[in-house]
C-alpha positions, 0 to 999 in steps of 0.5 A: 391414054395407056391400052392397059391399066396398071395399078399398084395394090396396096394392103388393106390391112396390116399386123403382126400376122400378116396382111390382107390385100384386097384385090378385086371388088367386082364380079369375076367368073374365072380364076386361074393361077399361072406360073412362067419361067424367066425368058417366057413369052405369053399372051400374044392375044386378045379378048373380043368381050372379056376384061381381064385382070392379072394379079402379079404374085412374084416375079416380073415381066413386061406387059407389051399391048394394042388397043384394036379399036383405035388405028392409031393405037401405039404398041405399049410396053409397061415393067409389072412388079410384084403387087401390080394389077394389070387390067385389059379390056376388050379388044386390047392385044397383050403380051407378056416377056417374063424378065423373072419366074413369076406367079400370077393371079389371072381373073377375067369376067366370062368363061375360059373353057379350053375347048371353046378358047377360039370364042373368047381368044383370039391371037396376034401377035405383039412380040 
C-alpha cells in the first residue's frame, strides 16, 4: 500500500486544436497554482482533515510522504512527471524535492487561509 496515490491523467480529448484533460471530478474548495525552482524543497507537512490533489503541469520532482496513522508506516519516495495526480489524504507527511522548475495545480477539499494555516497544516519534517 503506497501513502499516496499517484495516477497518470490522460486527455480526454484530442484534435487539431488541442486537448482537453480532465483532472478532477469531485468536489474541491480551494485551487492554487505554484511554481518552485529546480533545487526547492516544499511540503514538510501534512493534512489533519484535508485530501489534497497536486496536478503536475511542467517540471518534475520527488514526492517523499508518511502515513501518520500507521507506526509501521515506511518513508515513500515516488518521481512525479508532467501529467501525474498526486493525491494525500488526511494525516499523510509529504514533501516535495523539485528536480526541474515545475508548475502545479494544488487542489484540496477545505479551506487555505494563511491566517488559519495552523488548523488545516501542521509541519514535520520528511527531508
Amino acid at each position: 500500500m503506497t501513502n499516496e496515490k499517484v495516477i497518470e491523467i490522460k486527455p480526454e480529448f484530442v484534435d487539431e486544436r488541442g486537448e482537453i484533460i480532465n483532472i478532477l471530478k469531485e468536489s474541491i474548495v480551494h485551487v492554487a497554482i505554484i511554481t518552485s525552482k529546480a533545487g526547492s524543497i516544499r511540503a514538510n507537512h501534512y493534512h489533519p482533515n484535508q485530501i489534497q490533489h497536486v496536478y503536475l503541469i511542467s517540471g518534475k520532482y520527488e514526492s517523499v510522504s508518511k502515513n501518520l496513522k500507521v507506526k509501521s508506516s515506511k518513508i515513500e519516495s515516488q518521481i512525479i512527471k508532467p501529467r501525474n495526480l498526486v493525491i494525500t489524504p488526511p494525516m499523510v507527511a509529504h514533501a516535495m524535492r523539485f528536480l526541474e522548475d515545475s508548475v502545479m495545480l494544488n487542489l484540496t477539499t477545505g479551506h487555505r487561509e494563511p491566517n488559519k494555516y495552523s488548523e488545516h497544516t501542521k509541519k514535520y519534517k520528511l527531508i
